[in-house]
N, C-alpha and C positions, 0 to 999 in steps of 0.2 A: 279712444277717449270717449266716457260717456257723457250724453248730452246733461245729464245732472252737474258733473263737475266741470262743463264748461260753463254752465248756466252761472256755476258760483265763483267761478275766477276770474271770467271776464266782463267788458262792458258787452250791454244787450247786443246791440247790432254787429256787434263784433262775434258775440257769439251765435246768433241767429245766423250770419254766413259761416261760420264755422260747422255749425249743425246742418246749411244745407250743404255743403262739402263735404260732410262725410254721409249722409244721402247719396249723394252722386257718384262719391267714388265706388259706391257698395254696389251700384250698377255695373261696373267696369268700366272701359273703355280709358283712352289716355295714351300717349307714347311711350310712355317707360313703361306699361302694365303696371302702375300703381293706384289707378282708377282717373275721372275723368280730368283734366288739366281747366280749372274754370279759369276765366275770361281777369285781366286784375282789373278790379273791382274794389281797390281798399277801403274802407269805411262808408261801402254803399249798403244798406240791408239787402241779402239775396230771401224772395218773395219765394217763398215755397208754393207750390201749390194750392192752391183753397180743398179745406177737408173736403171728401167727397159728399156731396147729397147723399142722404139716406132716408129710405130705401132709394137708389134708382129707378123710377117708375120705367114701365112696359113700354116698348116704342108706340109710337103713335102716329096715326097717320095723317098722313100733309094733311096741311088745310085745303080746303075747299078755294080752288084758285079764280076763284067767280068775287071771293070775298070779301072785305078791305072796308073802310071807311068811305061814304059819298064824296065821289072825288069829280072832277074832268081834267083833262085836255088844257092847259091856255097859251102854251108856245112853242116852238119847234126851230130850232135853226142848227146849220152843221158848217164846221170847215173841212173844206173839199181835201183828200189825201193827197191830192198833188202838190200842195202848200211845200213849201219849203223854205227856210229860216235862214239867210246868208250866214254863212261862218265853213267850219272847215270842211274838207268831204269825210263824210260817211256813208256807212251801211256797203265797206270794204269788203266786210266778215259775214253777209249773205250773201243767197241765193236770188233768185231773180221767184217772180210767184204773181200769181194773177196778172199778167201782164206789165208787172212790174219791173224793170231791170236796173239794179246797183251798179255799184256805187253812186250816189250824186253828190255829183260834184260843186265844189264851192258853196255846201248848203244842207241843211239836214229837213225830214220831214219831221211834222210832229204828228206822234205816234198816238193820238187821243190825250186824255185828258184821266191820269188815274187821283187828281184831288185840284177841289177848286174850292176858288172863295171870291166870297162876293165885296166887294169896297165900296164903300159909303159913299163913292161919285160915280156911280152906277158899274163900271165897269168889273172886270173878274180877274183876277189871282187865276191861273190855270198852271197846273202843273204834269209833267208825262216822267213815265219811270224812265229805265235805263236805257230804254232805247228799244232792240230789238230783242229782251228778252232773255239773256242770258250773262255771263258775265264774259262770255270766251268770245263773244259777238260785237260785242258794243263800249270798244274801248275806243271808237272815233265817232263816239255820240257824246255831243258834251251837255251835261242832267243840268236843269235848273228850273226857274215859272217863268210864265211867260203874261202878260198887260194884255187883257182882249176885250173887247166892245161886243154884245151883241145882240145883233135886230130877231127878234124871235119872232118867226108867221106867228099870229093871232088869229085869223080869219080861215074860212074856207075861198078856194078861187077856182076849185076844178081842176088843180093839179098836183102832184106831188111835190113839190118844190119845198125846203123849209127856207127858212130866214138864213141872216147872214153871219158870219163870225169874223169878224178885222182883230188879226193881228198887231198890237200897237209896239210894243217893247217885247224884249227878251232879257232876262237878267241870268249872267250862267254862276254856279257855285264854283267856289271856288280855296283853296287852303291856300290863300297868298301868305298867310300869318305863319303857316311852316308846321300848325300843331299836328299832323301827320306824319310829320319825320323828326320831332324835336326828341327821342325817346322816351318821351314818357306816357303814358297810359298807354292806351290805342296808335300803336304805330302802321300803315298801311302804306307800301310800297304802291306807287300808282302811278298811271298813264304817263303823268309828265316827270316820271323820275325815269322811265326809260327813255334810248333811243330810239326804240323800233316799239310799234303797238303789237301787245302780247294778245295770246288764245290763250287757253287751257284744255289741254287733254287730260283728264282723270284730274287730280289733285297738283297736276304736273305746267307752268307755266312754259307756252311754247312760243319764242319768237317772230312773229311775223315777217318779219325783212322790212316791211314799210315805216317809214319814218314817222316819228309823230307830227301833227301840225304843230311850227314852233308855236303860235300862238296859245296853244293848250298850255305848253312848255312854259313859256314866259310870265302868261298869268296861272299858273299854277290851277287849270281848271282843270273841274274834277268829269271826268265821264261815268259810262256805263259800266266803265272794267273795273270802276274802285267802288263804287257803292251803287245801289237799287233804290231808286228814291219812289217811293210809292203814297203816303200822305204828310200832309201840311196843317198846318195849325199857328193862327197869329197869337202873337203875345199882345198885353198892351201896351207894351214901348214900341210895338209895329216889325221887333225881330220875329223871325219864324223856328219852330222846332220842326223838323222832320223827323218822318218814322221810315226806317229802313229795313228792308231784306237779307243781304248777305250777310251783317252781325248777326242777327239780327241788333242795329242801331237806332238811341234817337240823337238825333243831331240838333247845334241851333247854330241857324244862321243869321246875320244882321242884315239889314232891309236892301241892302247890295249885293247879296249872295254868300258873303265871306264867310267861312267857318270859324266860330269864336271859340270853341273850344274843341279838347276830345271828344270824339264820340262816345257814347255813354252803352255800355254793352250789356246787354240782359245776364241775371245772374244766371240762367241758367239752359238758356235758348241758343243753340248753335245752329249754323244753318251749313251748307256741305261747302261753302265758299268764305267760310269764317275765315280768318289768318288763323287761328290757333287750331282748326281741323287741317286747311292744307298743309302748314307750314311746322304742325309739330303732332299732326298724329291724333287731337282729343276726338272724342267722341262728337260724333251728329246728334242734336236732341230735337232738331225741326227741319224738317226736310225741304229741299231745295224751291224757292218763291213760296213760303209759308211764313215768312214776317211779319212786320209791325206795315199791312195791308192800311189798317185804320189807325188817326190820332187826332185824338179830341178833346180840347180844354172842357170842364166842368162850365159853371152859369159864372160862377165869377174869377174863374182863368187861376184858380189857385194849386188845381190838380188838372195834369195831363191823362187823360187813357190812350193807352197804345194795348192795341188787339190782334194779334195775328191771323192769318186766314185761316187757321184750324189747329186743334190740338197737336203739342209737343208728339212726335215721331218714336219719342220714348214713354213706351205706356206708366211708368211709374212717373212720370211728372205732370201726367194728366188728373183733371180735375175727377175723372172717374176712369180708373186703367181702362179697363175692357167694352168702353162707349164712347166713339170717336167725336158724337153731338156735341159734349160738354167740352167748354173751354173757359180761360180766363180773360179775362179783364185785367191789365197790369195798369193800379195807380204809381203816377210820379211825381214826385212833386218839382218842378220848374225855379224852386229859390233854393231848395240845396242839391239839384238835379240828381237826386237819391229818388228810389224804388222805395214807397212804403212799406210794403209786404201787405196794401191791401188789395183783395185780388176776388172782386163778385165773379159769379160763375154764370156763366150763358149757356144756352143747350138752341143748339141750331138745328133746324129739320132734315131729314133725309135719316139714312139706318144708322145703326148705329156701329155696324164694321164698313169698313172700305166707303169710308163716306166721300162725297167726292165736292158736294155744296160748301163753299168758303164764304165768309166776311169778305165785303167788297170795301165798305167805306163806313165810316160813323161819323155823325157831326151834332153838335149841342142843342136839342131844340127849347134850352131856358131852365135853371136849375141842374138836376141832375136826370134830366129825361134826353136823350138820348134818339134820332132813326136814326137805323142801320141797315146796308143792301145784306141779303142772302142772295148767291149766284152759283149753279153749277157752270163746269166750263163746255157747255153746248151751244152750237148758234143756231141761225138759222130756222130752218123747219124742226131740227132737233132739239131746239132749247124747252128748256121745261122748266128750272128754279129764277125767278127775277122776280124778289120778292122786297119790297118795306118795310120793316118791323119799327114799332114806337118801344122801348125801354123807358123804366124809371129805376134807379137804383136803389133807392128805397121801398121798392114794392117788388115783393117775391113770391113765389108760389110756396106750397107747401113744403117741398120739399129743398126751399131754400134757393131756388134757382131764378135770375130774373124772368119777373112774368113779361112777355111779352104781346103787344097788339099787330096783328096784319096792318097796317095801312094802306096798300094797293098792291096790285101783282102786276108789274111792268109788262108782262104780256099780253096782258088784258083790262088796259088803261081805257075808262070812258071815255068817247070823242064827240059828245053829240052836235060840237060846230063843224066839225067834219075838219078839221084844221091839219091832220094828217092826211088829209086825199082819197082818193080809191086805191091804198097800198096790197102789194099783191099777197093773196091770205092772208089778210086782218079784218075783220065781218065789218058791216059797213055798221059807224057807230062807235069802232074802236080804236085804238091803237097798239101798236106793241115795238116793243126795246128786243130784238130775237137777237143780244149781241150776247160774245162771250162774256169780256171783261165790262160788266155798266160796276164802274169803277170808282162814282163821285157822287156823292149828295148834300145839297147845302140850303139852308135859309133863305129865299125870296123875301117872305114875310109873315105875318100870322097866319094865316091862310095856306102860303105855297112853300112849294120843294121845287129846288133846280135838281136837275139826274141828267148826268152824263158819262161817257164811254171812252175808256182806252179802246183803239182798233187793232192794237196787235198786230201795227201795219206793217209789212204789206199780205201777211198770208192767210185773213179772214174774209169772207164775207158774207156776213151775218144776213144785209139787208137784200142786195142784189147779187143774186149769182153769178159768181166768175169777174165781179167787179171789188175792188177792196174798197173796204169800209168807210165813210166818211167819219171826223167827230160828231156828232151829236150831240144836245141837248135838247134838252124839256124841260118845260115849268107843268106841275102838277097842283090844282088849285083844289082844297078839302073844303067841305061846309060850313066844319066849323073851326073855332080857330085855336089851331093846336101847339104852334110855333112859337112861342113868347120868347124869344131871344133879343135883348138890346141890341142896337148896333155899337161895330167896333170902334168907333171916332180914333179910327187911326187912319 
């Protein structure tokens, strides 16, 4: 069927995903070998690609990691990795690492912090993905955010020490409402529909023998095995949308956890733990933890952006096939929870084959300006990308691509009150974030940024060798003031 006379027989959006299905199928892939099986999606617009920039400009080399905007230092606090959360045992499905040894019982740790938000009574929204990282691991990790308080060092004292992080509440997600199994749209076989908690070998669900905790069972809570929860975003009736991984999904949940409706599935982003990859053969078009990493309401909450941590796996749905930098921006809109098909283009640093620097997080800093972390997945003495960028969406380069600002390079954050201590290799003066996953960035105030870290516990550590990683935070305070974001009076 050509795109002309789809154009003139049907309605737009109907034919706009019909034209990007026969896109996809000309790719291959699919269980019947009739090309790719997309996601149902009925009267959503599926968002093609954004045309490619032209010309592509020449790669370009990093910036200058000294860089950034007049910035310092004004807070520092972590909770300790040995924290643990009363509720069921987990971490069955690792390994023991740094000193570490699984399962614990009657309680789960929390895993860093991959998206946070700040509440107008001072306290934080914090939230941790799936637990330990996969989906075949962390089907007795139960996903949700967690109510935290915290005292952040201000000062210097002569020691390393940061402030404090108090745990207040846990809220866990949860499909009590049954939209999971009710067959329609997105249906997703999950933890509390078995008896025994599953692994996955290749695309192949493998039984455990261990029972599930009835409680998962009972309230229908959801873990690591059914969905990757990676960023958050308030609405302002105070429900929450999340952005996920294994659909890649966004979800909304109401301020108790529940899930209110289907997940809402990219027209055209598979990830190798989708239902419609394992369970019928389609094609991978984003490869495995390459999701909706970032999700972030616009200035006045009327459009969602969900970002994945790098370009689609399949070069023909990239913003420029043969240059891994360029990615999209997926708008949504939150009142008909439809994909607009508007979709600005980003270009992130590093080459532009085998690129390895992902989108860590994004959050609104007032209108449609935008920071964003860049990160590769190095720690330690190895790290090398922990970067800030300022975006506006109305302001592009020539070549049509958002122009972007440095704002600071996490590994060589000013300290001149010395508030990070004598830390080992960081020049005195300075600071630095040497973690893998610095996973979250949010609002302080006109002036600051809070940045904080998934630990990827228990098998990094970033800051002390041979010790796993604590969470983290920092507040990062600029000269001038760049953050005009209302608060959310929710």
């Amino acid at each position: 069927m050509s795109s002309r006379f789809i154009s003139l027989s049907l309605p737009r959006h109907i034919a706009i995903a019909a034209i990007a299905s026969a896109v996809l199928a000309a790719c291959g892939g699919g269980g019947s070998g009739s090309g790719i099986v997309l996601p149902p999606v009925a009267g959503t617009p599926a968002p093609s690609p954004a045309p490619a920039p032209a010309p592509a400009p020449a790669p370009q080399p990093s910036p200058d990691t000294s860089a950034g905007l007049p910035h310092k230092l004004t807070g520092w606090a972590s909770l300790p990795a040995s924290f643990r959360q009363p509720g069921p045992t987990t971490g069955q499905f690792i390994t023991a690492a740094l000193g570490v040894t699984p399962p614990f019982v009657d309680g789960q740790p929390l895993p860093g912090f991959s998206a946070l938000l700040r509440n107008d009574d001072g306290t934080w929204t914090a939230m941790p993905d799936n637990g330990y990282g996969s989906k075949s691991n962390s089907g007795d990790f139960v996903v949700g955010f967690y109510n935290v308080s915290i005292d952040f060092r201000t000062a210097s004292n002569g020691t390393t020490v940061p402030g404090t992080v108090k745990v207040n509440s846990h809220v866990a997600f949860n499909d009590s409402k049954g939209f999971l199994k009710d067959g329609k749209g997105v249906d997703l076989k999950i933890t509390a529909d078995f008896a025994n908690y599953q692994t996955v070998s290749g695309n192949n669900l493998v039984d455990s023998g261990k029972p599930v905790d009835p409680r998962i069972v009972s309230g229908r809570l959801l873990t690591g095995f059914d969905l990757d929860v990676e960023s958050i975003a308030r609405a302002k009736d105070g429900t929450y949308f999340v952005g996920e991984e294994f659909g890649p999904y966004i979800l909304h949940f109401d301020k108790d956890g529940t899930l209110m409706g289907d997940p809402v599935p990219h027209p055209f982003l598979r990830s190798p733990s989708n239902p419609l990859v394992m369970n019928e053969g389609a094609t991978v078009t984003s490869l495995s933890s390459r999701g909706f990493e970032s999700l972030a309401f616009n200035g006045d909450k009327t459009r969602l952006y969900a970002v994945p941590e790098a370009a689609p796996s399949l070069a023909s749905l990239r913003p420029v096939a043969d240059d891994e930098r360029y990615l999209n921006f997926f708008e949504f809109d939150p009142a008909s929870m439809l994909y607009t098909g508007k979709n600005p283009v980003y270009r992130k640093d590093g080459p532009a084959k085998d690129n390895q620097i992902v989108i860590g997080d994004m959050a609104n800093i007032g209108g449609n300006r935008f920071v964003l972390i860049e990160r590769d997945s190095l720690y330690g003495s190895k790290a090398v990308v922990k970067r800030l960028y300022m975006v506006d969406l109305d302001v592009k380069d020539a070549d049509g691509v958002l122009k972007k600002t440095l704002l600071v390079d996490l590994l060589n954050i000013s300290d001149p009150d010395d508030i990070g201590g004598p830390l080992a290799n960081v020049a005195n003066g300075k600071f630095s974030m040497p973690f893998d996953s610095v996973e979250s960035v949010e609002v302080v105030d006109d002036y600051t940024l809070a940045v904080a870290i998934d630990t990827n516990f228990p098998t990094e550590d970033g800051r002390v060798p041979g010790k796993p990683d604590d969470t983290e935070i920092i507040t990062i305070r600029f000269e001038q003031p760049l953050f005009k974001r209302a608060a959310s009076k929710t």
